[in-house]
C-alpha positions, 0 to 999 in steps of 0.5 A: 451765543448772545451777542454781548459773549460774540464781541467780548469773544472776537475782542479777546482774539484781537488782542491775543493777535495783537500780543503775539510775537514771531516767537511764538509757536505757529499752527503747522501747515499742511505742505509741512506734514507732507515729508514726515508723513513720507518718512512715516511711510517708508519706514511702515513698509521698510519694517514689513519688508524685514519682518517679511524677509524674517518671517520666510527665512525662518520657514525654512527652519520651523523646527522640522529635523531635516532628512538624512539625505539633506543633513551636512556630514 
């Protein structure tokens, strides 16, 4: 990059610093991403938790009749 491009560049970024107003959208900082990577998360293991407890309960009945001695009168 030639010196002529750099400062028509950092021109072109003091002026939009200047224009900018509190309105605007801000860049997100870190310690902000924080809480929803946490909720991410929980709600990753909540869902195997359930999908695990699901998965047991239906082992126990995968379709195999049960026995005689086992079935409710």
């Amino acid at each position: 990059m030639d010196p002529y491009d750099r400062n028509r560049l950092d021109r072109l970024n003091r002026e939009a610093e200047r224009e900018k107003t509190a309105a605007d959208p801000q860049a997100i900082e870190p310690q902000n991403v924080r809480p929803l990577i946490v909720m991410v998360a929980v709600a990753l293991s909540a869902a195997a938790i359930v999908l695990g407890i699901m998965w047991v309960n239906n082992t126990l009945n995968d379709g195999i009749p049960r026995p005689v001695a086992e079935q409710r009168q």
